[in-house]
N, C-alpha and C positions, 0 to 999 in steps of 0.2 A: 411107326418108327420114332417120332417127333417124342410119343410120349415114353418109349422106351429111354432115349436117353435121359429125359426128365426125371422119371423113375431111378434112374442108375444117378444120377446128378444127387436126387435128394437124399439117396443112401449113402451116397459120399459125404454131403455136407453134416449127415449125422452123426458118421460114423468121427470125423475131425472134431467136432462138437463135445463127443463123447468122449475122444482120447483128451482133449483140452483140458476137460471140468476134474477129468481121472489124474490127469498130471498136477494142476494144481491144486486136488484136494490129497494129492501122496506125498507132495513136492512143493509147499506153497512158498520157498524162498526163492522156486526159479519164476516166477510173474510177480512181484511182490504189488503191483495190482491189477486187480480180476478184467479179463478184458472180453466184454460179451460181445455176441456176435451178431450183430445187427442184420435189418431186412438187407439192406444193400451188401453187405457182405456173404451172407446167406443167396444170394442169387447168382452173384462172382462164383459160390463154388459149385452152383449146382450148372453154371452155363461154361466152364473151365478145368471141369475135374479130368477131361481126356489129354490136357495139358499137363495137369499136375502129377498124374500117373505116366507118363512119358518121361517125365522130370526126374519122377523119383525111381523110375525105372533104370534112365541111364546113369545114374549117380548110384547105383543099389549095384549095377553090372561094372560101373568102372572101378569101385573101391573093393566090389569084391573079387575081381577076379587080375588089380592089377597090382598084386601084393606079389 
């Protein structure tokens, strides 16, 4: 179970990684500098990613549905 979320942790921390490099190689006026993601920051998201999906979950359900 331990490594299941591990698993899921490190596909998230990819996956943010991935969208990061894709925004500011589309978009490089919005970071105007590159901001890599380090071991310690790389651990915050793979031991906090059921937080940040919670996050963006009720923030995804309150804007979209209180129009």
């Amino acid at each position: 179970m331990i490594i299941n979320y591990l698993i899921i942790g490190l596909v998230f921390a990819g996956f943010i990684e991935y969208t990061k490099d894709r925004i500011i190689k589309k978009w490089p006026a919005l970071m105007p500098e590159a901001f890599d993601f380090g071991l310690g920051e790389r651990g915050m998201l793979i031991l906090f990613w059921p937080l940040c999906l919670f996050v963006f979950c009720y923030s995804f359900y309150k804007s979209y549905y209180n129009k």
